[in-house]
N, C-alpha and C positions, 0 to 999 in steps of 0.2 A: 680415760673414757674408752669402754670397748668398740671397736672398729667391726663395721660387716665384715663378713664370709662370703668367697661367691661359694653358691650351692652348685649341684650338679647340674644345672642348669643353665648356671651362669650368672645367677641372677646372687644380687647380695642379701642374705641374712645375719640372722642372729647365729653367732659362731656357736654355741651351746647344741643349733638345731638342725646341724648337718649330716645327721648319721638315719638310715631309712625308716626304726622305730619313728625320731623325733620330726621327722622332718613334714608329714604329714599332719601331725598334732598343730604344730609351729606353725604351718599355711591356713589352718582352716580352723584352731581353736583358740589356741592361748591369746589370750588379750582383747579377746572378741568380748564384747557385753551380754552379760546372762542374767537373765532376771525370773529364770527356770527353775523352783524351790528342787525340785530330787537334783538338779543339776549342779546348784550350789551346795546342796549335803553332801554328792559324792565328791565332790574337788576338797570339801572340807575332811570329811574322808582321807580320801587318798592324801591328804596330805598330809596327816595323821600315820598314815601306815607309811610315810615315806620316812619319816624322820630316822637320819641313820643308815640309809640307803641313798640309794640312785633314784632319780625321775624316769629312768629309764625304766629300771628293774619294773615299777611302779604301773610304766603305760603298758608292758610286757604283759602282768599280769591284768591288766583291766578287765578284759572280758572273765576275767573267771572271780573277778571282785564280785562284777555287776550278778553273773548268776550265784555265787554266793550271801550277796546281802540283797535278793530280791532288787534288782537294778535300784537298789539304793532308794526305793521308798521307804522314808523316814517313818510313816506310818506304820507299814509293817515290823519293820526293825526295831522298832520300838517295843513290841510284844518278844519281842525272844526272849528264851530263859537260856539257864543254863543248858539242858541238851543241845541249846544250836550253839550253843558257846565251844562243847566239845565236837560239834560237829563240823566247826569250821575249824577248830585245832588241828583237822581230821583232817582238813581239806590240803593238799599238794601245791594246787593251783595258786593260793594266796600266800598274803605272807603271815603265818601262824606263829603268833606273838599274842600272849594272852590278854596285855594290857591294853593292845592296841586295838584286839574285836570288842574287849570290851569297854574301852570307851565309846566305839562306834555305838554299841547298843544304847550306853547311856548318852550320847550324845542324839543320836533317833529321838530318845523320849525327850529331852533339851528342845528339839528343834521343833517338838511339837507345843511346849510349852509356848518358845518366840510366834509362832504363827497362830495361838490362839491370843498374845497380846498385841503382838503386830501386826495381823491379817495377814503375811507372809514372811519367811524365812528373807525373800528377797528384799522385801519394803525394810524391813530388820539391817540384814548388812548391806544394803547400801546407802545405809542414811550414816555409814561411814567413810566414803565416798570421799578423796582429799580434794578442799578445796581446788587447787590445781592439779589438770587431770593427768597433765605430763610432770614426770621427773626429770628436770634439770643433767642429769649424769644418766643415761640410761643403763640400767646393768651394772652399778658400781654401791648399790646399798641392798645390803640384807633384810632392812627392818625398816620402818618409817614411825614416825607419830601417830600416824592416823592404825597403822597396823597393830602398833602397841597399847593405842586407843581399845579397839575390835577385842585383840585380846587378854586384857584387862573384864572388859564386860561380859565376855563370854563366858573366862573362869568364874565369875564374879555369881551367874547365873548357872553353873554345875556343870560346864562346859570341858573336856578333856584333853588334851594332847593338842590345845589351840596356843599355843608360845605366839612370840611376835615375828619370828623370822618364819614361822607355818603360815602364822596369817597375811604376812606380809609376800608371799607366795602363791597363796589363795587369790590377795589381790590384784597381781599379776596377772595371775591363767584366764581367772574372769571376767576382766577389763574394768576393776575400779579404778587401776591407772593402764597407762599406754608405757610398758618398757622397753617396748623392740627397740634396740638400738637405731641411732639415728643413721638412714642409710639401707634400713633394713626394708624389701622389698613389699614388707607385709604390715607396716608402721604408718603407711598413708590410710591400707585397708581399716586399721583400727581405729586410725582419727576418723574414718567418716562413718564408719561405722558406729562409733560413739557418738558423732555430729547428729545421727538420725534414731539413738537411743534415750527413750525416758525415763530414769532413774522411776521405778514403783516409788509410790507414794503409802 
């Protein structure tokens, strides 16, 4: 089982989130509940563009993600052609990798498919939501059932670069589970802050 970090604060975390890029993502995003459609494309996103990489590199580049893919409305993104394909090849600031812009585009037009059958992207993946909202071992599984579930369906429906260790990642940052290690400063934050969130229906 991993053990807290004390942070520069003093205070314990998740050992993963003690360097200055992470450490602000770690207090005020990851694990929090989001039921925010462009919020959920971009973490699907990004998490697509990380495979292979660092989390790190990943939040490094974010702001030049979001002005790159139009802050990740799925809507728009949907519409690119090839020219903004080579346009982001172009681009410095991200990470320029052909398969991975262009899954994002085709997953854009995916995601708009899910919220014309689901009424939202959100009401979609969290109706994959694991029975139990905590993990047992925090921080010691790559993958779950339910994440393997997610992506399964997703490829199933034209989905790209969704493996189960991505979506089981995705699950994490979003808060369909609570991972902070037990101990972790910011673990109660998430229990009550899921205590007072309503999964979209």
């Amino acid at each position: 089982m991993n053990a807290a970090a004390a942070g520069p604060d003093g205070l314990p975390r998740c050992p993963w989130s003690l360097s200055p890029v992470e450490l602000p993502y770690h207090d005020a995003e990851w694990g929090f509940p989001v039921a925010d459609d462009r919020r959920l494309f971009e973490k699907i996103s990004l998490e697509g563009f990380q495979a292979g990489l660092s989390w790190r590199t990943i939040l490094v580049k974010r702001p030049a993600f979001r002005a790159a893919f139009a802050d990740f409305d799925f809507r728009v993104v949907a519409g690119y052609d090839e020219s903004d394909v080579e346009r982001l090849l172009a681009d410095a600031g991200i990470v320029r990798h052909r398969g991975k812009i262009e899954a994002t585009v085709n997953n854009a037009a995916r995601a708009l498919e899910t919220v014309a059958e689901h009424g939202s992207l959100a009401a979609y993946l969290w109706g994959f939501e694991p029975a139990t909202a905590d993990l047992a071992e925090p921080q010691t599984l790559t993958t779950s059932p339910a994440a393997t579930a997610l992506s399964k369906d997703l490829k199933k429906r034209g989905w790209k670069f969704v493996g189960p260790t991505t979506m089981f990642a995705f699950m994490q940052a979003m808060g369909l589970v609570n991972d902070h290690v037990v101990g972790c400063v910011i673990r109660d934050e998430v229990t009550a802050a899921r205590g007072r969130f309503t999964p979209p229906a």
